[in-house]
Structure formats: C-alpha cells, structure tokens
DOTOR-845623 format. One record per residue (C-alpha): residue number from 1; residue in one letter; x, y, z. Coordinates in steps of 0.25 Angstrom, whole numbers, padded with zeros to 4 digits. Example, Ala and Ser with C-alpha at 12.3 -4.5 7.8 and 13.67 -1.06 7.14 Angstrom:
! residues 2
ATOM   seti   tormar      c1      c2      c3
ATOM      1        a    0049   -0018    0031
ATOM      2        s    0055   -0004    0029
END
This chain:
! residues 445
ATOM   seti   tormar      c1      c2      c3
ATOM      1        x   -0137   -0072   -0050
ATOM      2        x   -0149   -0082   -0045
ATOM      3        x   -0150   -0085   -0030
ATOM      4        x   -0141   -0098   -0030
ATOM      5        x   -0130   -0091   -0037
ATOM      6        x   -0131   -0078   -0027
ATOM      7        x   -0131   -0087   -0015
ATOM      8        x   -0119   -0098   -0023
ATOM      9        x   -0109   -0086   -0025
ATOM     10        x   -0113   -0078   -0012
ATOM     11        x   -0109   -0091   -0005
ATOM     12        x   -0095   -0092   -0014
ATOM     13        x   -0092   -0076   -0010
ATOM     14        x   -0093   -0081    0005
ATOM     15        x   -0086   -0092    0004
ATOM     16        x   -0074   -0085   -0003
ATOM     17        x   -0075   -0073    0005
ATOM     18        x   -0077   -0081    0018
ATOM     19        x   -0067   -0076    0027
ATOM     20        x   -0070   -0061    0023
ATOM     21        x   -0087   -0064    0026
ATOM     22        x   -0082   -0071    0040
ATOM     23        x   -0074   -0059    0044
ATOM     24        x   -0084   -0049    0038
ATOM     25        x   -0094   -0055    0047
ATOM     26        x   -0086   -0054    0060
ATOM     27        x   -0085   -0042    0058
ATOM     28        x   -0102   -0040    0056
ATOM     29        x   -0101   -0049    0069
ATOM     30        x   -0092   -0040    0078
ATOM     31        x   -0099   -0027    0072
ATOM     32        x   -0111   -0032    0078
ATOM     33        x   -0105   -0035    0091
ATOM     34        x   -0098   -0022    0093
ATOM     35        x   -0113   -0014    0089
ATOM     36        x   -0121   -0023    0100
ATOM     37        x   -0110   -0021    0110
ATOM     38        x   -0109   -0007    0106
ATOM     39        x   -0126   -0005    0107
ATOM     40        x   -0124   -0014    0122
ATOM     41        x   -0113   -0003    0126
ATOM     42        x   -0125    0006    0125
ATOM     43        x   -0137    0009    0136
ATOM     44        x   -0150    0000    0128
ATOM     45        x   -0159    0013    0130
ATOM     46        x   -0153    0025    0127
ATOM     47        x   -0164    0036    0129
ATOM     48        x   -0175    0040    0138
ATOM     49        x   -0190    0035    0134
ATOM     50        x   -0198    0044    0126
ATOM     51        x   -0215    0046    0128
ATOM     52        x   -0222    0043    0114
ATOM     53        x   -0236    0045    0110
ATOM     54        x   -0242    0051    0123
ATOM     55        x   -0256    0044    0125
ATOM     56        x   -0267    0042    0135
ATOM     57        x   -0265    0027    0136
ATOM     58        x   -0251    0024    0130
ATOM     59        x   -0236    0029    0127
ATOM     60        x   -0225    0027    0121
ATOM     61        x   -0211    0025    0128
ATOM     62        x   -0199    0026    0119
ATOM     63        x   -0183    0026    0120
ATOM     64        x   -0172    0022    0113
ATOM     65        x   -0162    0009    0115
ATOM     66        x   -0148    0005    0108
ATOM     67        x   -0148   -0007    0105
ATOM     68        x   -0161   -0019    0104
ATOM     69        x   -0169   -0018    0114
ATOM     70        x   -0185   -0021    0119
ATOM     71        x   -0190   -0008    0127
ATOM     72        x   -0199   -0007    0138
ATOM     73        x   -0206    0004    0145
ATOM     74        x   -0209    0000    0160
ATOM     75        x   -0222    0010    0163
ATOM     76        x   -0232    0010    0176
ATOM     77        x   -0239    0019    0186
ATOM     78        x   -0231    0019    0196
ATOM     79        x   -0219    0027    0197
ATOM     80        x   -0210    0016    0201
ATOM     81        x   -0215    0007    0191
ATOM     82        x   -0219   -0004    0200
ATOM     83        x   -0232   -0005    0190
ATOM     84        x   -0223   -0005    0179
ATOM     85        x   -0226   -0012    0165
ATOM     86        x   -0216   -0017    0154
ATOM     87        x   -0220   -0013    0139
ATOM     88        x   -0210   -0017    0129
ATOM     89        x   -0207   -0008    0116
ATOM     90        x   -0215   -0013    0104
ATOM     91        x   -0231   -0017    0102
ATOM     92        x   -0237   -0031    0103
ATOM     93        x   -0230   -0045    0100
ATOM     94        x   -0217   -0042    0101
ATOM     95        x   -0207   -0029    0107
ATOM     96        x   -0200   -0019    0097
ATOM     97        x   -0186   -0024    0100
ATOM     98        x   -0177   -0016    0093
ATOM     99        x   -0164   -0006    0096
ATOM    100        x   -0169    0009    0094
ATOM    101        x   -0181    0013    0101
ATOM    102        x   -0191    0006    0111
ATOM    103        x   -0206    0012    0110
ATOM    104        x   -0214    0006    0121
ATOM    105        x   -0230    0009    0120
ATOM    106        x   -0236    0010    0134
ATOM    107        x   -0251    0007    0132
ATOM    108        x   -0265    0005    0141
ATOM    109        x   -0259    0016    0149
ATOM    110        x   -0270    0026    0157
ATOM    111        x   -0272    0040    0150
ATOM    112        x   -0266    0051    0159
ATOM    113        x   -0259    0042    0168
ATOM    114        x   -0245    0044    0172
ATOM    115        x   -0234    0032    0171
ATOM    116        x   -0221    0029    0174
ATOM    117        x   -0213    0021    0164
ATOM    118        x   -0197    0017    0163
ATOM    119        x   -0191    0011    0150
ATOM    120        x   -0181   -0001    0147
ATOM    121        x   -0176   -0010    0136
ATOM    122        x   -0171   -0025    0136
ATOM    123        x   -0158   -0026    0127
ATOM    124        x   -0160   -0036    0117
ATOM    125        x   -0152   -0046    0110
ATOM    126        x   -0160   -0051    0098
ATOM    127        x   -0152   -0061    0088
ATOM    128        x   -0165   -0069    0083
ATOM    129        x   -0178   -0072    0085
ATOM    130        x   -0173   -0082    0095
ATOM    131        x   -0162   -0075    0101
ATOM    132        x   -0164   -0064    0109
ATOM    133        x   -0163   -0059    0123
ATOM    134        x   -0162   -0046    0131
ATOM    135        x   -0147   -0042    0134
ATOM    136        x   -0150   -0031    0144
ATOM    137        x   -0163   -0025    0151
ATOM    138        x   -0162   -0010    0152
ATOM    139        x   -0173   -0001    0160
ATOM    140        x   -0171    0014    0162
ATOM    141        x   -0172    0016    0176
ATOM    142        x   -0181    0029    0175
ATOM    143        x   -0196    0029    0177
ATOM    144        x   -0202    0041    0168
ATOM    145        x   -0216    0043    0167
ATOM    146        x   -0228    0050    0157
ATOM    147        x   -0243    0052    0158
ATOM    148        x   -0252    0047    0148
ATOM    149        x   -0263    0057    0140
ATOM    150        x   -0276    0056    0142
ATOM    151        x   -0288    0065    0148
ATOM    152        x   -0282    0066    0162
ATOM    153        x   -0270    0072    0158
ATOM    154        x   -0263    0084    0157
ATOM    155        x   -0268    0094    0144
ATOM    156        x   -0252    0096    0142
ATOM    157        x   -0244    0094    0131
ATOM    158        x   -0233    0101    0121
ATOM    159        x   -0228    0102    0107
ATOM    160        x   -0215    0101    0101
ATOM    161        x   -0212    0101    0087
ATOM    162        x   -0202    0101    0076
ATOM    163        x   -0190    0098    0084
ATOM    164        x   -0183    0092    0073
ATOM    165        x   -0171    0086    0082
ATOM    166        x   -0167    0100    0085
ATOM    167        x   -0162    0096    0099
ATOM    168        x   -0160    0111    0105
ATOM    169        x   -0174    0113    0102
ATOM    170        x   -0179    0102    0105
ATOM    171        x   -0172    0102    0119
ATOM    172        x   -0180    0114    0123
ATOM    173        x   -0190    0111    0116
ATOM    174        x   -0193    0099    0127
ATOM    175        x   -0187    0107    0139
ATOM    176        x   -0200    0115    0138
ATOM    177        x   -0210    0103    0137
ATOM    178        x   -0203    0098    0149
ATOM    179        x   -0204    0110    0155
ATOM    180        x   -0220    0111    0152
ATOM    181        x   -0220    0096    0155
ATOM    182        x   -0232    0094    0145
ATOM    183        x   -0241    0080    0145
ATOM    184        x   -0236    0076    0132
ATOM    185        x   -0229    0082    0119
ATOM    186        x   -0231    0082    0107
ATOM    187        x   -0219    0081    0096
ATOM    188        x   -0227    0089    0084
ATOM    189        x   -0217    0083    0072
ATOM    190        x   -0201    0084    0066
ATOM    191        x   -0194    0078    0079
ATOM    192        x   -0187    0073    0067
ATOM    193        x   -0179    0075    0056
ATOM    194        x   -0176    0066    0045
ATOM    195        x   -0172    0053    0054
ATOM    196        x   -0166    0044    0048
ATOM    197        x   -0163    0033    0057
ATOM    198        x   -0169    0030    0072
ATOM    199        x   -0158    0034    0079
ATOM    200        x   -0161    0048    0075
ATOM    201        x   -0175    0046    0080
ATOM    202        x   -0170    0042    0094
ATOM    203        x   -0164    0055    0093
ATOM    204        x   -0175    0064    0091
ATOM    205        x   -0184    0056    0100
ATOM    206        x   -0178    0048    0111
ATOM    207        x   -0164    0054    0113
ATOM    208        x   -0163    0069    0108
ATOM    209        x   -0152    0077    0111
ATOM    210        x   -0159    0086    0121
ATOM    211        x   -0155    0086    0136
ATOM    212        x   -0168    0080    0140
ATOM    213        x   -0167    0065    0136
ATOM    214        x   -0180    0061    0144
ATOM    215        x   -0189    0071    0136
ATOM    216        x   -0200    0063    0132
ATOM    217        x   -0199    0052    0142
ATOM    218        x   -0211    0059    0152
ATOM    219        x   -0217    0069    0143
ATOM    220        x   -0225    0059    0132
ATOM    221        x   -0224    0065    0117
ATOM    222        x   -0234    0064    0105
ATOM    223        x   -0228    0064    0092
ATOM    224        x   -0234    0072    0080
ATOM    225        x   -0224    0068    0067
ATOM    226        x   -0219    0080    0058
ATOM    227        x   -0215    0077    0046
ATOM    228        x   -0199    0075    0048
ATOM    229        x   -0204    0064    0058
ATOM    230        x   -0207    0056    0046
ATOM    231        x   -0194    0060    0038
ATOM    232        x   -0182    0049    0037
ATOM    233        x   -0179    0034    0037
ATOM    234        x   -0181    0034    0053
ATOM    235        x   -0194    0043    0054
ATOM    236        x   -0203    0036    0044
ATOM    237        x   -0203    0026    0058
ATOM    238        x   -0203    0035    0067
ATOM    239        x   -0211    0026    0076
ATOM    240        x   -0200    0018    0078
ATOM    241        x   -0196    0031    0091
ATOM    242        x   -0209    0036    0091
ATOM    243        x   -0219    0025    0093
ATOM    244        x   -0233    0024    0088
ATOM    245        x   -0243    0021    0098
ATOM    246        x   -0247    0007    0097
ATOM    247        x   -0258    0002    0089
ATOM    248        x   -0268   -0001    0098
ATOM    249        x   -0266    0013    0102
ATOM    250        x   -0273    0017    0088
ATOM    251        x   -0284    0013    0081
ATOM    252        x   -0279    0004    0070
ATOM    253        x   -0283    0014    0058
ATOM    254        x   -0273    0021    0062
ATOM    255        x   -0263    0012    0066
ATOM    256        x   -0251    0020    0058
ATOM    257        x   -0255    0033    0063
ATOM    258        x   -0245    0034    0075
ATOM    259        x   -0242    0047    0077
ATOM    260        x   -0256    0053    0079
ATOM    261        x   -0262    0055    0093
ATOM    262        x   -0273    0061    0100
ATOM    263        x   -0271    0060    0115
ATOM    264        x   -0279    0068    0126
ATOM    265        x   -0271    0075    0137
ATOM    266        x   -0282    0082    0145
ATOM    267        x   -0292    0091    0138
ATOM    268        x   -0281    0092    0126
ATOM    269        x   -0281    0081    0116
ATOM    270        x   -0269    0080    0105
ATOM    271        x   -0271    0074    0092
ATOM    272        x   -0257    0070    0084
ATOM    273        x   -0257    0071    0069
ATOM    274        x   -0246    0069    0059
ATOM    275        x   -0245    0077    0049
ATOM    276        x   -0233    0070    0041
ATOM    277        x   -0225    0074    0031
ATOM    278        x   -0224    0090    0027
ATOM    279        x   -0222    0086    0011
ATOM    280        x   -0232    0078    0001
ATOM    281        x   -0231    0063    0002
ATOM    282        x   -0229    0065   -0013
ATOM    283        x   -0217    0075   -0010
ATOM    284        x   -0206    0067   -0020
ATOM    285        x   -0196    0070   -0008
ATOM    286        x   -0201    0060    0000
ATOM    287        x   -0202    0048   -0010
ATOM    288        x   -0217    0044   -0007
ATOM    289        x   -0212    0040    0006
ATOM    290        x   -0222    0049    0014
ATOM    291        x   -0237    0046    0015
ATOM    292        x   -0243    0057    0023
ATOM    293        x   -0256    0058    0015
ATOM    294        x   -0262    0047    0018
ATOM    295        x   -0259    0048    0032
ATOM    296        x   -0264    0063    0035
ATOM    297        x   -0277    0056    0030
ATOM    298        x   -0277    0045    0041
ATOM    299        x   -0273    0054    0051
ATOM    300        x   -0287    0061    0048
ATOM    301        x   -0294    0049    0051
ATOM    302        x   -0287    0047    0064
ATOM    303        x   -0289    0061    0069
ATOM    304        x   -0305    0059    0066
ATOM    305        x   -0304    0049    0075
ATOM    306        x   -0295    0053    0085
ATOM    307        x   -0304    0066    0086
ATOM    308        x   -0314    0059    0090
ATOM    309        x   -0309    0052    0102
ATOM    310        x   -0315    0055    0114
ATOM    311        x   -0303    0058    0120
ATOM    312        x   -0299    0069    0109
ATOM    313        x   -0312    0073    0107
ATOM    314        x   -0315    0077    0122
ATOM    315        x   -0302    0085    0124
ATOM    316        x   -0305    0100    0126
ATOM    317        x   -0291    0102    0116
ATOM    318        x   -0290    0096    0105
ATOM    319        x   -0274    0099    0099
ATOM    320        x   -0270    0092    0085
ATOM    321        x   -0254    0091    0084
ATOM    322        x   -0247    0089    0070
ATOM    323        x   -0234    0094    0064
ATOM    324        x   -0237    0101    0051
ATOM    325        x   -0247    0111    0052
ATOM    326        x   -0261    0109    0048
ATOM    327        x   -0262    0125    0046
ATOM    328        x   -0254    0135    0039
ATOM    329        x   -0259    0148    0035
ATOM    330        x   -0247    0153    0027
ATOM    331        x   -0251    0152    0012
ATOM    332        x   -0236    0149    0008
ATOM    333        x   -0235    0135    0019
ATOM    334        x   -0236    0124    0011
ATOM    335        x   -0248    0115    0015
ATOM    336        x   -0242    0102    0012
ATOM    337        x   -0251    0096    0001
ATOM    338        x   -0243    0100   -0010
ATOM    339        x   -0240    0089   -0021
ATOM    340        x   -0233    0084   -0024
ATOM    341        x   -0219    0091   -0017
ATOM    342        x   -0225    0102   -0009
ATOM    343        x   -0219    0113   -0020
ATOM    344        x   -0229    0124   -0021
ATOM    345        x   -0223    0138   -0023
ATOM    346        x   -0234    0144   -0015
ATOM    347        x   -0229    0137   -0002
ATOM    348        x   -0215    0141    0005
ATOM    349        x   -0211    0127    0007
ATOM    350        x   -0211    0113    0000
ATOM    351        x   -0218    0107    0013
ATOM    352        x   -0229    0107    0022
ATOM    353        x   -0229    0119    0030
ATOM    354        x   -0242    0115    0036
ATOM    355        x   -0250    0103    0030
ATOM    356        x   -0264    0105    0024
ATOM    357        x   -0269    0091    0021
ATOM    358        x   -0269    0087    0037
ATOM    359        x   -0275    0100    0040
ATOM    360        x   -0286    0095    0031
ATOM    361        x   -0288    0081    0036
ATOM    362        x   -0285    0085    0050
ATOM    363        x   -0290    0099    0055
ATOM    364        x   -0306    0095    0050
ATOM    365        x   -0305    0086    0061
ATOM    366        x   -0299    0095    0070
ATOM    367        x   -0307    0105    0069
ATOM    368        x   -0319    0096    0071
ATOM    369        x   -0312    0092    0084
ATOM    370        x   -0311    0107    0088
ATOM    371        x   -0296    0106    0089
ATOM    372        x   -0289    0118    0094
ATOM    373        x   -0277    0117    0091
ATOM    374        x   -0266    0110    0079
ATOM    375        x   -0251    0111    0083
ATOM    376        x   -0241    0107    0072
ATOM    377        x   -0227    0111    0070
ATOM    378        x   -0218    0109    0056
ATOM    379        x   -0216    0124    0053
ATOM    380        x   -0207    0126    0061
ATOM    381        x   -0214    0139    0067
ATOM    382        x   -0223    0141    0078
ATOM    383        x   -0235    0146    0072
ATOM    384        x   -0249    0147    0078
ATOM    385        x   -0264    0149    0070
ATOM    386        x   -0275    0151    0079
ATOM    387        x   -0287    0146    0076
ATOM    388        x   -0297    0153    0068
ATOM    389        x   -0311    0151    0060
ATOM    390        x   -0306    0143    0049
ATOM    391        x   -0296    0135    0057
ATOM    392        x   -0303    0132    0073
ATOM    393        x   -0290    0125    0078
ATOM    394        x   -0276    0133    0080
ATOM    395        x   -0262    0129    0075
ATOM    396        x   -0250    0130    0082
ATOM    397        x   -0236    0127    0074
ATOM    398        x   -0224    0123    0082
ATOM    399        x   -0211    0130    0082
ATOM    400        x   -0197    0125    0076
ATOM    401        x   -0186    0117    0081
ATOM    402        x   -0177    0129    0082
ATOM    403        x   -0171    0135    0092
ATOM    404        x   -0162    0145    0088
ATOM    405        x   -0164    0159    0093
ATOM    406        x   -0160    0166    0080
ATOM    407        x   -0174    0159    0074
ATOM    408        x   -0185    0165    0085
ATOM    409        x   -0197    0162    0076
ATOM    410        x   -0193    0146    0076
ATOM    411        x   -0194    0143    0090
ATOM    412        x   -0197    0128    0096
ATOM    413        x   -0210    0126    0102
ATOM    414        x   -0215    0119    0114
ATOM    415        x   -0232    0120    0113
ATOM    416        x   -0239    0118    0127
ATOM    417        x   -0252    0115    0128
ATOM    418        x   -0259    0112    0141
ATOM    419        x   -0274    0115    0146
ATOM    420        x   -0274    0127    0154
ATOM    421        x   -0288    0135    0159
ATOM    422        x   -0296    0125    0151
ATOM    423        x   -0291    0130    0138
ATOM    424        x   -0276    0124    0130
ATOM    425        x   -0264    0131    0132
ATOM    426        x   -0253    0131    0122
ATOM    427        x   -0241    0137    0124
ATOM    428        x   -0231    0140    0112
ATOM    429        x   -0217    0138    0119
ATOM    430        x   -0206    0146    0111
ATOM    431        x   -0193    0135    0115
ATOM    432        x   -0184    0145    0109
ATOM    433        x   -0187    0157    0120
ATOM    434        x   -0193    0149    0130
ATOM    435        x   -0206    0156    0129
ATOM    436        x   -0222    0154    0126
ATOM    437        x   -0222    0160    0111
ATOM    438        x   -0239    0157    0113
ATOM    439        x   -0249    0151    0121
ATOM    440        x   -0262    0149    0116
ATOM    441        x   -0277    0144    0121
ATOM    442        x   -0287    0135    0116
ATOM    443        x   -0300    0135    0121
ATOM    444        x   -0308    0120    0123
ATOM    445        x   -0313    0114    0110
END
C-alpha cells in the first residue's frame, strides 16, 4: 500500500468507526485528567535533598518531585539566608524541567567554606512551546547546610560500599557515619542492582527505606561506580539521580568522564576512578553494549593529569578509591582480562575478582605519586594487603552488604580515615558487632 492509499483508507476506518474513535478518545482524555489530578493530590517534592559530588568550589543538590517541576536550591552564608541565591536545576540556556528528580549544580563557591542552603520546586504546566505556566511554588521550609573541600578543611572522610539496596545493612551502615560525622563519604560501588526504571534509582538514592531520610542531605557524597551501577535500562543514565559536575567544572578532554574525582580535604587528597564493568566488553552476555576498554584508557590520561595538580600533588596523603580491586594475590581470582567470556578453568569465577588491566594503566601512576593507600570493594569481603617491596601502596577491600549474624566473615564496613598525630588513621568499622575490626597508619608521602 503507497502513502495516499494508507492515509485514503485510515480516513474511511475513521470515518465508519467514528463514534467508537470519539468515545475511545474521551476516555484517553479522562485518563489523563484523573493521572494529573491524581499526581496534584500528591506533595510536588517528596524526599529530602541529597549532596553529590563533594568539591572545593561546587556541589550538587538533588531530590526528587511528582509531577513536572523546575527545581531550585536557595544557598548563602548566612544561616538565615538573608544572602541567599536562586540556582535553578539544569545548565546554561535553558532549566531541566521534567517530573522525576531535580540536580541543581552550585558553582563559584569558596573551598572550605560552610553554606546553608534550602530547596524548592515551581509546579509546572507545560502544554506547548507557548503554553506554559507554574501551577504552584513549593519551598521546603528547612535550611540544611555543608562545607565545601578544599586545604582548610577537615582531613575526614568514610567509605561505604556494596550496599546493593540491602536496607538493614545499609541503615547501620549510615548510623555509623553519622555517628563519626566524617567531611564527606565516599560511595565505593553497587548502590545498585539491575534498575530498570528511575523510580527504582529514587529509591536507592534519594528515598531508601531506612529511618534516616536526611542521610546525605549535610554529609556531602562522592561517588565511585561499581559495576552493578552501570547494569539495566535505568543505570546506563545513571546521571539522570546522580549528577555529573558541570562541564566547566572539567577540562573538555574529559568532558564524559563524570565520575572521576580528585578533591583535597586537608593533608588528604582523594582521587575517584571507575573501574566499570567486572566481565570483558566482548563478554556475549552483555550484547556489545559495554565499552569499558576504551574508557579504563582515558581514565589513565585523566589521573596523569589529575596527579599533578597542585592541589593533589601537595597533599601529605594521597588515597585512590575504585570498586574492583586493583590487587589480588589468590592465583584462582579471576583478573578480568579474559576473552572473550571470562571462562578460564584456572580461575574460580567467570568474572573479575579484581581487575588487572586498570592495575596496569593506573598504579604506575600511582606509584610515582607515592600513594599509600587504594581502597576498593566488589568481593564482598574485607580484606587488607599491606604494602610491600614490589607493591609501595596498600589495599584495603570493603566488606559486604550482609548483615546476618549467622555469616561473621561478611560483615558491612564503614572505613574511617582522618589525620591524627601527623600520620592517616583508618579505621575498619565491623557494622555487624559494632566494633573496629582494624586500624591502620600511614606515614606522609
């Protein structure tokens, strides 16, 4: 059938089915209705805000909404807000309307400065490009605050890891870093599953079923993927819930590499790598849909550069962060160069239990940096390596997101790290007794 026939006997099928099409429609229309009324009934913002991507001179503010909405972050010095500035959600041009989650990017701020912010949303109508309006203005009437990175600040930060939605763990999990009240935290990988759709990634990030809703919303996070964070329709965007800094924040060779880091808390600098997925990208489970390979390699580049920084480079501590390990001293853990599916009968599993390709880009570098220490998670399975002739820096792995007394070895993990004495601290906190399983020294680089 050509064109002119299609469109001719579409128009006889509606003409003869006339009155069904009519009422057909109605009913589309009445749906509609009763959804919009139903998304009004319902408060526009319906978590508390969350800290993203803690920074000497920027952060990111984000929280969910109901319906379609323009987000805004009201932020200032003063605890009243008196001084305070408007940011809208989105970057330049124009705002990032839209009915899920609103990421507001506060930037040009001081480094190791404290601000006090509160969040709101405008309800809006959008029918056209020239029909539009807000419906209702919302703004939360509490003020939270954070303190930016930077040399000044406090050398204290923690590490969870591999929480995998496992919301008992997780609870107590951020009970103790609430309790230590760290600078920052840093999510070392698997917050996630295999989401499919955002709503599930609201809540993992911005709603979890723990008692403490405001969790993130005055400790600041940093956030080191694992490879379940880039499994599923919804996580191959993650950075529609968890922001990217913006890119003025990076330098345009790496525009597409928002996940990595390096930020200076005191004498300790943390550098953020991602060490992607735990298979080969030519793994036939995964469809050639992954392309790890290529951006292990740009990673390289970045940390080159992000190493020598001034900022990095003078920090007494230098501590690299990433989710698979970067050592493994087991002959039977699989390295996770393995084509082309990973099988190798020599290894115990068909994936990476540490990965030996961004060991080989990355710890040159890190060892001419003279960096200490490398904390990754994944096996879930505390481990620590010290450091030794043929390897200068040491490797902690974080425990696992059970929290069942019947498994002992599998406890959760909360690493502490702070600057104590002139020398780095860590302390391995056992969530699952409430104990320090270890605490460990580092002397100045």
């Amino acid at each position: 059938m050509d064109r002119r026939d299609f469109f001719r006997n579409t128009a006889v099928i509606a003409a003869a089915q006339g009155v069904g099409l009519k009422a057909f429609a109605n009913v589309l229309e009445d749906d509609g209705k009763a959804q919009q009324a139903k998304q009004e009934q319902q408060p526009l913002i319906n978590s508390e805000p969350m800290l993203q991507n803690y920074a000497e001179t920027s952060i990111g503010v984000a929280f969910s909404v109901t319906d379609m909405a323009n987000g805004y972050v009201v932020f200032g010095e003063k605890e009243d807000l008196s001084d305070g500035r408007k940011v809208y959600c989105g970057g330049y041009r124009m705002t990032d309307m839209n009915n899920d989650c609103m990421l507001v990017r506060l930037t040009g701020l001081k480094p190791a400065t404290r601000y006090y912010y509160r969040i709101g949303a405008d309800r809006i109508s959008y029918k056209g490009g020239y029909n539009m309006k807000v419906k209702e203005n919302v703004e939360r009437e509490t003020i939270y605050s954070f303190r930016t990175a930077g040399k000044a600040a406090e050398p204290h930060f923690c590490v969870i890891n591999d929480t995998h939605a496992q919301w008992d763990s997780f609870c107590k999990v951020i009970d103790k870093v609430h309790e230590l009240n760290p600078s920052c935290v840093v999510w070392n990988g698997d917050a996630c599953n295999t989401e499919e759709t955002v709503e599930d990634q609201k809540q993992i990030f911005l709603y979890p079923a723990i008692s403490r809703r405001d969790y993130a919303s005055r400790i600041p996070f940093l956030f080191s993927p694992g490879n379940h964070d880039g499994r599923g329709l919804a996580n191959r965007h993650l950075e529609r819930i968890w922001m990217y800094r913006q890119p003025e924040e990076r330098d345009s060779r790496y525009w597409d590499l928002g996940r990595n880091y390096a930020v200076r808390m005191g004498d300790i600098a943390l550098i953020g790598l991602d060490t992607a997925e735990d298979k080969m990208d030519t793994n036939p489970k995964f469809a050639n849909l992954y392309n790890s390979g290529p951006y292990r390699e740009a990673q390289a580049l970045w940390l080159a550069d992000a190493l020598r920084q001034k900022e990095i480079s003078s920090a007494k501590f230098l501590v690299a962060i990433c989710h698979i390990p970067l050592y493994d001293p087991r002959p039977n853990a699989n390295p996770g160069d393995i084509a082309p599916d990973d099988k190798d009968p020599a290894y115990s599993t068909d994936f990476a239990a540490w990965q030996r390709t961004c060991a080989r880009l990355w710890t040159p570098l890190l060892e001419k940096a003279k960096c200490q220490l490398v904390i990754t998670a994944h096996q879930h399975h505390y481990r620590y390596y010290a450091a030794n002739k043929e390897r200068p820096w040491a490797e902690i792995v974080g425990g696992s997101p059970d929290c069942t007394p019947e498994k002992p070895k599998n406890f959760p993990t909360v690493i502490e790290g702070r600057v104590e004495d002139g020398r780095l601290r860590i302390d391995v906190h056992n969530i699952l007794t409430g104990e320090v399983k270890e605490t460990l020294y580092f002397e100045a680089r």
